[in-house]
KOLRO-19282 format. One record per residue: y, z, x of N, C-alpha, C in turn. Coordinates in steps of 0.2 Angstrom, whole numbers, plus 2048, in hexadecimal, padded with zeros to 3 digits. Atoms other than C-alpha are relative to their C-alpha. Example, Ala and Ser with C-alpha at 12.3 -4.5 7.8 and 13.67 -1.06 7.14 Angstrom:
<zamars>
{zamar {7FA,800,804},{7EA,827,83E},{806,800,804}}
{zamar {7FA,7FF,7FC},{7FB,824,844},{805,803,7FC}}
</zamars>
This chain:
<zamars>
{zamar {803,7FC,805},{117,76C,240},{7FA,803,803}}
{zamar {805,7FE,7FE},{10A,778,243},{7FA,7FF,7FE}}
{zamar {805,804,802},{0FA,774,243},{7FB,800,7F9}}
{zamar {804,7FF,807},{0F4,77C,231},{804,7FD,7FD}}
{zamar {7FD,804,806},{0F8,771,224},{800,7F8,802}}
{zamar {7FF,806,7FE},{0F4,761,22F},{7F8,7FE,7F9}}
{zamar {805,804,803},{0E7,755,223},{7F9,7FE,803}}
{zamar {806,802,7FA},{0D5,753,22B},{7FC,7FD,7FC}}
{zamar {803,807,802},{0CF,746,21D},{800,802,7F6}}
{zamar {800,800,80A},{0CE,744,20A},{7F7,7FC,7FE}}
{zamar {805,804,804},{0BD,741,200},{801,7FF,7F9}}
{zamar {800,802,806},{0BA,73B,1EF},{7FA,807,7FF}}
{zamar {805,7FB,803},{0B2,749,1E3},{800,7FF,7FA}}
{zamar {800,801,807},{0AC,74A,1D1},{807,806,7FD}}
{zamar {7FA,7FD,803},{0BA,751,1C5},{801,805,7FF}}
{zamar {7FF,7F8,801},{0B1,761,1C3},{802,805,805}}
{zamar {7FE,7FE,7F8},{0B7,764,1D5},{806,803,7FD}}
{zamar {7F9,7FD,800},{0C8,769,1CE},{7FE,805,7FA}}
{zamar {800,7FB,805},{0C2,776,1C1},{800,806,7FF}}
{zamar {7FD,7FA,7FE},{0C7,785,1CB},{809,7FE,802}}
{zamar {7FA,800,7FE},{0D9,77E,1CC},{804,805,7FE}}
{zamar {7F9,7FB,803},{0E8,78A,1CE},{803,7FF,7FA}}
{zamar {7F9,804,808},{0F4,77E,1C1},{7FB,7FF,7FF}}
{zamar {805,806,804},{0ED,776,1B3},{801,7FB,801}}
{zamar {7FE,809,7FF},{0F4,766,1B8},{7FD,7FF,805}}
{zamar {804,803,7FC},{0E9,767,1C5},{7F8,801,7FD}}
{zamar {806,7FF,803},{0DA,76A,1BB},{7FA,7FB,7FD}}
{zamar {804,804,804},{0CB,764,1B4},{800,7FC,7F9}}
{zamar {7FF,800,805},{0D0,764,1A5},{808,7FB,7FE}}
{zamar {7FA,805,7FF},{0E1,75B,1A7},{7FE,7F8,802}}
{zamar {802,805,800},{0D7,74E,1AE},{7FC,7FC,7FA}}
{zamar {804,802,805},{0CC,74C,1A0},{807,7FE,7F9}}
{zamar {7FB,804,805},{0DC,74B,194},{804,7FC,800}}
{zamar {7FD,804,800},{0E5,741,19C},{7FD,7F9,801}}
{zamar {806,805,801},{0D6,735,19D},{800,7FC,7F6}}
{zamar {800,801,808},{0D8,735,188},{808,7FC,802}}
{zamar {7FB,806,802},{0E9,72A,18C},{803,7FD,803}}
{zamar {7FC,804,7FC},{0EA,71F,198},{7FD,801,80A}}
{zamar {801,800,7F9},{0E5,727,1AA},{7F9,800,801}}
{zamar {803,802,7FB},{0D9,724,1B5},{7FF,807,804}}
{zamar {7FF,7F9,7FB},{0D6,739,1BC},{7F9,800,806}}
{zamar {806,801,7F9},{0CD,738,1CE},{801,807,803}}
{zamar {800,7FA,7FC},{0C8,749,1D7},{800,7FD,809}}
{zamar {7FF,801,7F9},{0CA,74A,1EA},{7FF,807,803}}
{zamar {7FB,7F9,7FC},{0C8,75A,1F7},{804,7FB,806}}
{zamar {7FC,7FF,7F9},{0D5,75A,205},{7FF,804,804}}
{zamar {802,7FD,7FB},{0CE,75F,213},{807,804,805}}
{zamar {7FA,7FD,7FC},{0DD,76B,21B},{7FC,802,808}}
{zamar {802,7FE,7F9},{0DD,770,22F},{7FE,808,7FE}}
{zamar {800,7F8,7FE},{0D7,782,22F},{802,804,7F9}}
{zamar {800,7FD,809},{0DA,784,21A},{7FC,7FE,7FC}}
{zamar {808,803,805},{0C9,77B,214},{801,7FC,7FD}}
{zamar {800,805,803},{0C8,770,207},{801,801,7FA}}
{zamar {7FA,801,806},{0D4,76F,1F6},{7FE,7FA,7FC}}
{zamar {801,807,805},{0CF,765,1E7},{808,7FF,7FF}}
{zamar {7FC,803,801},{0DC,75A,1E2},{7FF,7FA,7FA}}
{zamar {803,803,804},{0DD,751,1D1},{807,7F9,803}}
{zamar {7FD,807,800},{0E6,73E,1D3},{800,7FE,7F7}}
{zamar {7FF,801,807},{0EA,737,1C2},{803,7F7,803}}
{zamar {7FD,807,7FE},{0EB,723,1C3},{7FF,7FD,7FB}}
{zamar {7FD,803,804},{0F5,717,1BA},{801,7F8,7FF}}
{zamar {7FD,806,7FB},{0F9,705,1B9},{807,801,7FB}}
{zamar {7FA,800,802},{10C,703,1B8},{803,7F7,7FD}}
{zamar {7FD,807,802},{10A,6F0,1B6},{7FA,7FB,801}}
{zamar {805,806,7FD},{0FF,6E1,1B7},{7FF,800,805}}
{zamar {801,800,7F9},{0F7,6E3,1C5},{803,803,804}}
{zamar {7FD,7FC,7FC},{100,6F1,1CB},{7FE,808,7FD}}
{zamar {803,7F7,805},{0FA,706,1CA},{804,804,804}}
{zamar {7FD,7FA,7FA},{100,717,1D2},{7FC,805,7FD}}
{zamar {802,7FA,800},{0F9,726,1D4},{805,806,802}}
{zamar {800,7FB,801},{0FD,737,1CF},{801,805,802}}
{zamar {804,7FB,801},{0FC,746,1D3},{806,807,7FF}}
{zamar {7FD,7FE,802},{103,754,1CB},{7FF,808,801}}
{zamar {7FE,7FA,7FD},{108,765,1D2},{7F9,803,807}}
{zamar {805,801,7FA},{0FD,761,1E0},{803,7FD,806}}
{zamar {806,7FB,800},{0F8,762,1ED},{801,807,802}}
{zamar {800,7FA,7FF},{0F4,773,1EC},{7FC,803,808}}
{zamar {802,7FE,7F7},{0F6,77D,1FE},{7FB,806,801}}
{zamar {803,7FC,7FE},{0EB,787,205},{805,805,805}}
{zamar {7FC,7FA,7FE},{0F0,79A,20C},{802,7FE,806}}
{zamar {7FC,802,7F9},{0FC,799,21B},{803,7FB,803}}
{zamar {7FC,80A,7FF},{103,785,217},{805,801,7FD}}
{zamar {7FA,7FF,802},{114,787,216},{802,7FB,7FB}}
{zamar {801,809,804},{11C,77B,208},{803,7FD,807}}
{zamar {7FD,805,7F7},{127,774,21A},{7F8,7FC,801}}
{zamar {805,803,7FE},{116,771,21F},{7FC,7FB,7FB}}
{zamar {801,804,807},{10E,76A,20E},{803,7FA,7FE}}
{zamar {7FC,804,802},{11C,75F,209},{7FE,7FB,808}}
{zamar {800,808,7F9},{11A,755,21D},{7F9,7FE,800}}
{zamar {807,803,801},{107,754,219},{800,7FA,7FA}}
{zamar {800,803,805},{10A,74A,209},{7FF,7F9,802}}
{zamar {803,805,7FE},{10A,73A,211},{7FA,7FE,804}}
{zamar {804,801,7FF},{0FD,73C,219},{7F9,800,7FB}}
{zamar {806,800,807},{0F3,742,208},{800,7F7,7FD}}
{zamar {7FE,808,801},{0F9,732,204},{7FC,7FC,800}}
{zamar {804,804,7FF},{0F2,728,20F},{7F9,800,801}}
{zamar {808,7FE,804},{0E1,730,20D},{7FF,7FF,7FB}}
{zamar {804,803,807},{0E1,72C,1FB},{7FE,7F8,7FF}}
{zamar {7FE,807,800},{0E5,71A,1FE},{7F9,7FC,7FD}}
{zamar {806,804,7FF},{0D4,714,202},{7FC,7FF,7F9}}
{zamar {802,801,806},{0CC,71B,1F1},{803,7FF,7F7}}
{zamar {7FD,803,805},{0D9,715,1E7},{801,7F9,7FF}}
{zamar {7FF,807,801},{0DC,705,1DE},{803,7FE,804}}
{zamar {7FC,803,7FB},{0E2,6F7,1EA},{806,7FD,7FF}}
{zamar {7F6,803,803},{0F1,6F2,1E0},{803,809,7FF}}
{zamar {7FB,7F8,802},{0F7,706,1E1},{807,7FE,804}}
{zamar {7F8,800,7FC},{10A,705,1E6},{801,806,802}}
{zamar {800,7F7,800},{10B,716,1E7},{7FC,806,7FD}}
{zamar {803,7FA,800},{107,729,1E9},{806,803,7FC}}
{zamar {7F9,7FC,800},{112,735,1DF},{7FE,805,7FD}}
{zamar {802,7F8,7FF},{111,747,1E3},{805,805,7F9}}
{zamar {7FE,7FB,802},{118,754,1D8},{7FD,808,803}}
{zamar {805,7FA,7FD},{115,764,1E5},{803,805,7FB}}
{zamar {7FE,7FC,804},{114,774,1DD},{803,804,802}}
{zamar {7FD,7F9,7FE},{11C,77F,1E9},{809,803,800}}
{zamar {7F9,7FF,804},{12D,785,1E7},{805,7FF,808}}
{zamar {7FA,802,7FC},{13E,780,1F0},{805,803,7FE}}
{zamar {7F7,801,803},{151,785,1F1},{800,7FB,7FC}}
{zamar {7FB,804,803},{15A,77E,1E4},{800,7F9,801}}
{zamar {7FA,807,7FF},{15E,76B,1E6},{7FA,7FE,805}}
{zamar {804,803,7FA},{150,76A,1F5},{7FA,7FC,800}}
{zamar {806,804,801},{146,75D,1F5},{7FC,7FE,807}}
{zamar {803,7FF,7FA},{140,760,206},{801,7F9,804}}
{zamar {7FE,804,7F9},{148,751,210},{7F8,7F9,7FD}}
{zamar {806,807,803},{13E,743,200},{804,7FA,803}}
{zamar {7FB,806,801},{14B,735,205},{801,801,80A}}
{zamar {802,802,7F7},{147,737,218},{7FA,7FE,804}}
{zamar {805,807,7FF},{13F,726,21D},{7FB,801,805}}
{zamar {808,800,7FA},{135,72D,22C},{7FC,801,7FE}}
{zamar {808,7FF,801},{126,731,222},{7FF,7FD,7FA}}
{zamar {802,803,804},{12A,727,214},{7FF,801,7F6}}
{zamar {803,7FD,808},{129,732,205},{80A,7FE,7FE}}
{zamar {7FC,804,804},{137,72D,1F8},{803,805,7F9}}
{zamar {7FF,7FD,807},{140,738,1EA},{7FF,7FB,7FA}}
{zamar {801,804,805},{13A,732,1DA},{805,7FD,7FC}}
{zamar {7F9,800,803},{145,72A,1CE},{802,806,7FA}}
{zamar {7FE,7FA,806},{141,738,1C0},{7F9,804,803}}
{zamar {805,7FC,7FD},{136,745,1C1},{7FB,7FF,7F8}}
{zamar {804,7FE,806},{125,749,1B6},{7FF,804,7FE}}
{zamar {7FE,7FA,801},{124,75A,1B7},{807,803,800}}
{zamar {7F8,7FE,7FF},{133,765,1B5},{800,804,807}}
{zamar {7FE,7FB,7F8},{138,76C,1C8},{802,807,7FE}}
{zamar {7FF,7FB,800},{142,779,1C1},{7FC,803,7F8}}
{zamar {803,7FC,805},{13B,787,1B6},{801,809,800}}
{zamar {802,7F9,7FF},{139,799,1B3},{7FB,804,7FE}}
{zamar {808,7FD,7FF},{12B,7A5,1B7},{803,807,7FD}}
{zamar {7FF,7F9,802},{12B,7B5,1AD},{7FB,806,803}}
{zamar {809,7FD,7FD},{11E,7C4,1B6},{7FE,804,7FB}}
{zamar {805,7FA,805},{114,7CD,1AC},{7FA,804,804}}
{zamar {804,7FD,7FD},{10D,7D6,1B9},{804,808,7FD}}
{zamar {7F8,7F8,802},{11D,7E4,1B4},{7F9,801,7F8}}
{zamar {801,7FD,807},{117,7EF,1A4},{806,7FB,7F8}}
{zamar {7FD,806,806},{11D,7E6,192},{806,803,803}}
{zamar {7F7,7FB,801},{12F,7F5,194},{803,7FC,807}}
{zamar {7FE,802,7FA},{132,7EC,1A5},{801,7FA,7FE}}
{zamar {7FF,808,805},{130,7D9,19C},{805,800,7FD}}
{zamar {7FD,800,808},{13A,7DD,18D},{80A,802,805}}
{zamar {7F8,7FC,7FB},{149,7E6,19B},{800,7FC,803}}
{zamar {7FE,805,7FD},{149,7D7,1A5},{804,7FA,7FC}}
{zamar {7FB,804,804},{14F,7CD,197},{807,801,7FF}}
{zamar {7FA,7FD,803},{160,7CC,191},{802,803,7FA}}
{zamar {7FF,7FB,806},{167,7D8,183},{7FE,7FB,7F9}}
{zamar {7FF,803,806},{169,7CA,176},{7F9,7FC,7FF}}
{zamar {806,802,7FF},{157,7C4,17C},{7FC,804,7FA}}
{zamar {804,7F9,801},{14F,7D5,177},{802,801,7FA}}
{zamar {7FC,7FF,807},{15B,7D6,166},{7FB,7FC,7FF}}
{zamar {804,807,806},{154,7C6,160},{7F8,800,7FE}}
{zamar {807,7FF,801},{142,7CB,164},{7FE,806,7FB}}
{zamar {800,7FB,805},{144,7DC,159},{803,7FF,7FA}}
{zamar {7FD,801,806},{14F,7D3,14C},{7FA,7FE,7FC}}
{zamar {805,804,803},{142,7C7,148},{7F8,805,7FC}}
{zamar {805,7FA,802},{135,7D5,147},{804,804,7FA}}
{zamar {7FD,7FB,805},{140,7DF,13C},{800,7FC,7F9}}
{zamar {7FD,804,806},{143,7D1,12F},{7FA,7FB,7FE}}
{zamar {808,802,801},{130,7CD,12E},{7FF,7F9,802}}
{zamar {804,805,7FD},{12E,7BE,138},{7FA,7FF,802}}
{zamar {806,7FF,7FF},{11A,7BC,139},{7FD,7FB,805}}
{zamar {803,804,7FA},{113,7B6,149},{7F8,800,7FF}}
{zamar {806,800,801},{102,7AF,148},{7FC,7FC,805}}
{zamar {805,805,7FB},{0F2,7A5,153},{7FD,7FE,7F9}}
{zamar {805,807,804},{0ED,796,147},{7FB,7FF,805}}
{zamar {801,804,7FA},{0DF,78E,14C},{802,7F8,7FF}}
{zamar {7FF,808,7FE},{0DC,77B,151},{805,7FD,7FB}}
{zamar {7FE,803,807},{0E3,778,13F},{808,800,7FE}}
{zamar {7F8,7FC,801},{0F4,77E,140},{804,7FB,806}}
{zamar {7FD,805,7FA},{0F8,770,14D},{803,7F9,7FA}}
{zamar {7FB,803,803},{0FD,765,13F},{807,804,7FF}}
{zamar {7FB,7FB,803},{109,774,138},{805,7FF,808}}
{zamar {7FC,801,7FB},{10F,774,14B},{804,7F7,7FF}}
{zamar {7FD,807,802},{111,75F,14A},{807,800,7FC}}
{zamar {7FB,800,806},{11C,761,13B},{807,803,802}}
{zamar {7F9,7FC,7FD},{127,76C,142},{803,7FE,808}}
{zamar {7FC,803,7FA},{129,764,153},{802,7FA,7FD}}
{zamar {7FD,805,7FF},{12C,754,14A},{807,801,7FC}}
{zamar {7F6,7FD,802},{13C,75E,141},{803,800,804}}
{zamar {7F9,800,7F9},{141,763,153},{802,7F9,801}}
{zamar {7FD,808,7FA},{141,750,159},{803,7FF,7FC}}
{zamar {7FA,803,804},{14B,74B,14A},{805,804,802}}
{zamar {7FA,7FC,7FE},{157,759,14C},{802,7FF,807}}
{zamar {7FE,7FE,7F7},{158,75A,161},{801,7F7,802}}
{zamar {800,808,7FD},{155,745,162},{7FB,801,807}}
{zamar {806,800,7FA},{144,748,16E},{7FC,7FB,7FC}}
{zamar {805,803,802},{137,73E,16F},{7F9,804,801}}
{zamar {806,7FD,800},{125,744,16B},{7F8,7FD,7FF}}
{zamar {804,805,800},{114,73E,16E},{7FC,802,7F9}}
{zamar {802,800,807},{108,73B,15F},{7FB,804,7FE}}
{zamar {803,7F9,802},{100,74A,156},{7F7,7FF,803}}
{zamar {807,7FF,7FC},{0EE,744,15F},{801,803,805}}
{zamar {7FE,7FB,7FA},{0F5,749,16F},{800,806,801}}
{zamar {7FE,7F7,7FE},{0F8,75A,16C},{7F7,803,7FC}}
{zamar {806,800,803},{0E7,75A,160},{7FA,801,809}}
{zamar {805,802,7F9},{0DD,753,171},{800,807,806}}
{zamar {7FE,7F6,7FD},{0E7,763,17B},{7FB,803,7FE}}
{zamar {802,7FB,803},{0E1,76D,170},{7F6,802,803}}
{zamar {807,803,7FF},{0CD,765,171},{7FE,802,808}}
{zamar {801,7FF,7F7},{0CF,765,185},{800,808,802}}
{zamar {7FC,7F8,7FD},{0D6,777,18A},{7FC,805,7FC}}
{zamar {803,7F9,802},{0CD,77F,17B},{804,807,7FF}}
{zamar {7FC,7FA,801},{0D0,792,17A},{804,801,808}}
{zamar {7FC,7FF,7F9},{0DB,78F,18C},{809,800,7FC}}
{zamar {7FA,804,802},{0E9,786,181},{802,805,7F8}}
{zamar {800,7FC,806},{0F0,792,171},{806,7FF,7FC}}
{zamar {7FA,801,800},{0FB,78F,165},{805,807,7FA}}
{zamar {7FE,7F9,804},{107,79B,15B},{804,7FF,7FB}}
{zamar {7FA,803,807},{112,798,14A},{804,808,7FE}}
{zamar {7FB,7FD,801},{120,7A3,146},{7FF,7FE,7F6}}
{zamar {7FF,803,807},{122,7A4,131},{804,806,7FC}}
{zamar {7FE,7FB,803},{12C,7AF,126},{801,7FE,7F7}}
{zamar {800,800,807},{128,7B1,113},{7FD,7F9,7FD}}
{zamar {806,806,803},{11C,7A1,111},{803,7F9,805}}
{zamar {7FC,805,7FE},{12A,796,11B},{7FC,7FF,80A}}
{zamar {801,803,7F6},{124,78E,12D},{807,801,803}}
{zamar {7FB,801,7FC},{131,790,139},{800,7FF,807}}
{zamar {800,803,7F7},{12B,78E,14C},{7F9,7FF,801}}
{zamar {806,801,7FE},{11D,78A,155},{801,7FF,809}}
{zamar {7FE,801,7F9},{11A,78B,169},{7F8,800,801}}
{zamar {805,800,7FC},{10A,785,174},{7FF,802,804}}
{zamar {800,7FC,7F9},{105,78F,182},{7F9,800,805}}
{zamar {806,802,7FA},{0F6,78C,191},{801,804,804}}
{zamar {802,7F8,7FE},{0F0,79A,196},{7F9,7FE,806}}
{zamar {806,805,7FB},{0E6,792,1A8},{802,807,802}}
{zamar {800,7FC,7FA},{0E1,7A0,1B5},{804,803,7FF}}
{zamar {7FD,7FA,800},{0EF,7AC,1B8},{805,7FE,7FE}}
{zamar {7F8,801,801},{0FD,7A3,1B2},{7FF,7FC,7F6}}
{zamar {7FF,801,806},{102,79F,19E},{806,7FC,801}}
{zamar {7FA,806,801},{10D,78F,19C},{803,7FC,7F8}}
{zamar {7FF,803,806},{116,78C,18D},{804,7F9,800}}
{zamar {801,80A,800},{115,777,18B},{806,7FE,7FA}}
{zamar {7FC,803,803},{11D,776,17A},{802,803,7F9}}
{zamar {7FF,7FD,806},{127,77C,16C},{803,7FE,7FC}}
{zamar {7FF,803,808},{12D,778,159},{803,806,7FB}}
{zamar {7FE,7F9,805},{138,781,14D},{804,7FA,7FA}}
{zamar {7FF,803,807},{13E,77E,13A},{809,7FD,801}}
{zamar {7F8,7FE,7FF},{150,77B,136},{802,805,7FA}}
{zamar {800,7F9,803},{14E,789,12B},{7FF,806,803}}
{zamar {7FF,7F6,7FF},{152,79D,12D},{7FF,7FF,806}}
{zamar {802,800,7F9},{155,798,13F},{804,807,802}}
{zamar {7FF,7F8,7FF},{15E,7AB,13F},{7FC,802,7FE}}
{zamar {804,7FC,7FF},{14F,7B3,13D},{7FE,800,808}}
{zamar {802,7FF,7FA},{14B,7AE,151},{7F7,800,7FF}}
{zamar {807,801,7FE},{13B,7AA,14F},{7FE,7FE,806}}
{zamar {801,801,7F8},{13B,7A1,15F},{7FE,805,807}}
{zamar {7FD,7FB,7FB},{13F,7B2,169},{7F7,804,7FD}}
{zamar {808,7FB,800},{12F,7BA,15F},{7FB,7FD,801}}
{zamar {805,804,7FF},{125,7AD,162},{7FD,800,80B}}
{zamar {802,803,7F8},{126,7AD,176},{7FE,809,803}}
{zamar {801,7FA,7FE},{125,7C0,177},{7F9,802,7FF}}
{zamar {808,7FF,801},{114,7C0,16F},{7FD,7FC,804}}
{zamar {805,806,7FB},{10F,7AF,17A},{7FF,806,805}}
{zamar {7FF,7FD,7FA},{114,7BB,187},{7FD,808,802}}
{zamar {805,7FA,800},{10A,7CB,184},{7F9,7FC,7FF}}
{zamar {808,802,801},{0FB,7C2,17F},{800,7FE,806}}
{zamar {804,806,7F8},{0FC,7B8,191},{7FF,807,805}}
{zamar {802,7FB,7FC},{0FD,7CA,198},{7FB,805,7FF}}
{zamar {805,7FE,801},{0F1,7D1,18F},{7F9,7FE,802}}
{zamar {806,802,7FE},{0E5,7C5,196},{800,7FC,806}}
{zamar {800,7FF,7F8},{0E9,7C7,1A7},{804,7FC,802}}
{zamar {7F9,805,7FC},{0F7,7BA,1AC},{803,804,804}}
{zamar {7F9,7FE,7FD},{104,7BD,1B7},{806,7FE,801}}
{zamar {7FE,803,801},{10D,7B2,1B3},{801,7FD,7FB}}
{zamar {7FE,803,808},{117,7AA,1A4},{805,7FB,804}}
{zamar {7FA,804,7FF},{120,799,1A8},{802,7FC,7FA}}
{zamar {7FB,803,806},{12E,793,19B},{7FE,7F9,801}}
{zamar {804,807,800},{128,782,1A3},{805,7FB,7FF}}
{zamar {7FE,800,800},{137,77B,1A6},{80A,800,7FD}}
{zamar {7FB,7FF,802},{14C,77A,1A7},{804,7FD,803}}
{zamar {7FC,804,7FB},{15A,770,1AD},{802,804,808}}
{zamar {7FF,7FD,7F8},{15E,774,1C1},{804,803,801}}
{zamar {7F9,7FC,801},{16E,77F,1BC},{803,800,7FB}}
{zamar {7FD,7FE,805},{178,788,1B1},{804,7FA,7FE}}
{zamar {7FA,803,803},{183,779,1AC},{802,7FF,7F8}}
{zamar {7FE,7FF,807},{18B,77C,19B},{801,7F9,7FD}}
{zamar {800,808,802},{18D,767,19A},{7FA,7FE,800}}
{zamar {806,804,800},{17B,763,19D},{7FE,800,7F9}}
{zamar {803,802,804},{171,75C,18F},{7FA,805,7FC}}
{zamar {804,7F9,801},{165,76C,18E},{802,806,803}}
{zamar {7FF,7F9,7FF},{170,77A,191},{7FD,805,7FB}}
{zamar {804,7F9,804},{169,783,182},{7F9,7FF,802}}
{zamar {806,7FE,800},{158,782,187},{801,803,806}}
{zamar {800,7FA,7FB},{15D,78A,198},{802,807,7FF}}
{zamar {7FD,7F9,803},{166,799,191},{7FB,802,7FD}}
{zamar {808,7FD,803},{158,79A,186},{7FA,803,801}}
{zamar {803,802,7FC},{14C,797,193},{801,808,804}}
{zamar {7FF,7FB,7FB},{153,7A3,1A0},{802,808,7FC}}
{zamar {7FE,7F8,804},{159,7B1,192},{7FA,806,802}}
{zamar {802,7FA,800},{149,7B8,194},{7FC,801,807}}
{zamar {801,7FC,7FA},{149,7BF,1A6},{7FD,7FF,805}}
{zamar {805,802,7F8},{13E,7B5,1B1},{805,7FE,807}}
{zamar {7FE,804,7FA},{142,7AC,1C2},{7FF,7FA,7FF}}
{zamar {800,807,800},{148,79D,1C4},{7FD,7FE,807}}
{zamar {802,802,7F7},{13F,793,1D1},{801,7F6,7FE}}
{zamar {800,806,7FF},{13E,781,1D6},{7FA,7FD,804}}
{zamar {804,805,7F9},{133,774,1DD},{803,7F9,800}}
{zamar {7FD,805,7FE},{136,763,1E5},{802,7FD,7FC}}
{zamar {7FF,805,804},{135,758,1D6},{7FC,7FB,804}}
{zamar {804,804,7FF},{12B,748,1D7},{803,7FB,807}}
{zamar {7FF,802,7F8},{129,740,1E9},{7FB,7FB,7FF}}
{zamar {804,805,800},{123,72F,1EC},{7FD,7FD,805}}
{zamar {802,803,7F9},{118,727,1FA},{7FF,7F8,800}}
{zamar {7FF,807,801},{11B,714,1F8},{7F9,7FC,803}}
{zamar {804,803,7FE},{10C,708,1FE},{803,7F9,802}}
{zamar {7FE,807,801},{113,6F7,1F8},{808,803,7FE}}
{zamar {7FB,801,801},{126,6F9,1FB},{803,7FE,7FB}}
{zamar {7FB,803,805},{12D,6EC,1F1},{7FD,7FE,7FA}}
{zamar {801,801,808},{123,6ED,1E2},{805,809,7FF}}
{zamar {7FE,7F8,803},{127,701,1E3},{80A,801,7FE}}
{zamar {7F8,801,802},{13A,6FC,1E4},{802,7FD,7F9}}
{zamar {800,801,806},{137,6F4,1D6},{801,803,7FA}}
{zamar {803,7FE,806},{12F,6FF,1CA},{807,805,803}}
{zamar {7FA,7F8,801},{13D,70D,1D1},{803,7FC,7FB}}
{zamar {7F9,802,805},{14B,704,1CA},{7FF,800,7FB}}
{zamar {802,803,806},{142,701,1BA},{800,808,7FC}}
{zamar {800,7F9,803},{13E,714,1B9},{808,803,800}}
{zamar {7F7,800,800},{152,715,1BE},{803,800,7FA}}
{zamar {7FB,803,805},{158,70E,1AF},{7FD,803,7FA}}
{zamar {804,7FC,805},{14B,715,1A3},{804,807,801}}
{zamar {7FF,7F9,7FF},{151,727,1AA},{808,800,7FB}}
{zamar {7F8,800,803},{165,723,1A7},{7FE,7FF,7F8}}
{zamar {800,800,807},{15F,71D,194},{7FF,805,7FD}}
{zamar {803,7FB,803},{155,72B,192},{807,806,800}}
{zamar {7FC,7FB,7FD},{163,738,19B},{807,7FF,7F8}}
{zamar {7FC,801,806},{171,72E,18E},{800,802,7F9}}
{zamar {801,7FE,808},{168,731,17C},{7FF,809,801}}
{zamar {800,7F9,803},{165,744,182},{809,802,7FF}}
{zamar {7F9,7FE,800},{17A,743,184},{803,7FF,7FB}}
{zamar {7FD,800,808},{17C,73D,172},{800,805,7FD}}
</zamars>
């Protein structure tokens, strides 16, 4: 490995350290909400060879009696001219820097890098010479698609597919009304996300969650409602961090699901994020490939209809401390995963 990207120490830092983060998952702000259920969010710079010094947020947890992990979530972020090759063989080593000011029951590190890979590539996580581990599920989605909005809207709208660009002019035509509630309108979204999980069998966390969002991110975080003729019909969240807008989460009726409101709902997300300077719009993600049998083939097609790039990153990578508790807890995450993977197959 070449010498940029080697590790030359890790400090502790206050949280506000991470408040110029790229992601918002590596944010100050992230840290702060996920403090409201359950984590423990610790700041860090990583000192790089010859790329200075990278906040880095950790997120720690206990996973059992006397047993925690740390976190860390599309991190860490590289500095200019650290390859992810390079990046991904430093991880162990970030690792063993956190060690010290992390609890002493930590069983492990688990990274989710943000940089992107082929397909399928998890950069060689299941070879034991450094240590690092493919997860048994991931936390973040690896795959995704990135839409640019650096192009003019007529360049957006023509990278889509035909029946994408119908759907967004149907719905306009047949007075679907797109709007920005405020804070207030998060019940109205609630309501309609908990018709999705009925209808689709998802599970959802409790209308405080998205409330707390809402409080943390402020005007970062914005939401949109689709409605035609007094009737709600969709709703979608979108986090508008630095140059990128990521849509987190969406909700529709099971009424006048032909008017396509979803379709006008995302097109607006997507000019508003361009209008105020993104360059970037991620669908946030989608299963690894077209397969017509997976479990969320429509939300791929849905997903990819409108014109982005698909990309990948590793997925979640583990650095083990305490082996045989960490053997443990996989298998448990194992079996959790197949239950979960099961009820999306009913």
């Amino acid at each position: 490995m070449e010498k940029l990207g080697f590790i030359r120490g890790v400090t502790q830092a206050g949280i506000s350290a991470c408040s110029g983060a790229v992601s918002f998952l590596q944010s100050e702000q992230w840290g702060a909400f996920k403090a409201r259920f359950g984590w423990n969010p610790r700041a860090f710079f990583v000192d790089w060879e010859g790329g200075g010094q990278i906040p880095l947020l950790a997120l720690v947890r206990r996973i059992a009696p006397g047993f925690s992990f740390a976190y860390v979530p599309w991190g860490p972020e590289l500095p200019a001219g650290v390859s992810p090759e390079n990046g991904r063989a430093a991880l162990p080593e970030v690792a063993r820097k956190l060690k010290p000011f992390l609890p002493r029951n930590t069983v492990f590190v688990r990274f989710d890098p943000p940089w992107f890979v082929e397909n399928g590539a998890a950069g060689g996580a299941d070879d034991c010479r450094d240590s690092l581990k493919r997860a048994a599920a991931d936390i973040q989605p690896p795959d995704t698609v990135l839409v640019d909005l650096s192009v003019p809207c007529e360049e957006i709208l023509a990278a889509m597919k035909p029946k994408w660009r119908y759907n967004i002019s149907l719905a306009e035509k047949r007075g679907v009304i797109v709007e920005r509630p405020d804070i207030q309108g998060v019940d109205l979204f609630y309501r309609l996300l908990e018709e999705t999980a009925r209808r689709d069998g998802i599970a959802v966390h409790s209308v405080e969650y998205y409330r707390t969002l809402f409080e943390i991110f402020g005007p970062e975080l914005r939401l949109y409602t689709a409605a035609h003729e007094g009737d709600a019909l969709a709703a979608i969240v979108v986090l508008f961090h630095g140059k990128q807008a990521t849509y987190l989460y969406g909700a529709s009726s099971n009424i006048k699901r032909n008017l396509m409101s979803p379709y006008a709902l995302q097109w607006r997300a997507m000019r508003d994020a361009k209008d105020s300077g993104c360059a970037v719009y991620d669908l946030f993600g989608i299963p690894p490939d077209e397969n017509p049998d997976h479990p969320m083939a429509g939300l791929y097609r849905f997903k990819t209809g409108f014109g982005g790039k698909i990309i990948h990153r590793p997925g979640s990578l583990d650095f083990p401390f305490n082996p045989l508790v960490y053997g443990l807890f996989r298998a448990a995450e194992s079996l959790r995963k197949k239950s979960r993977d099961a009820k999306k197959r009913r």
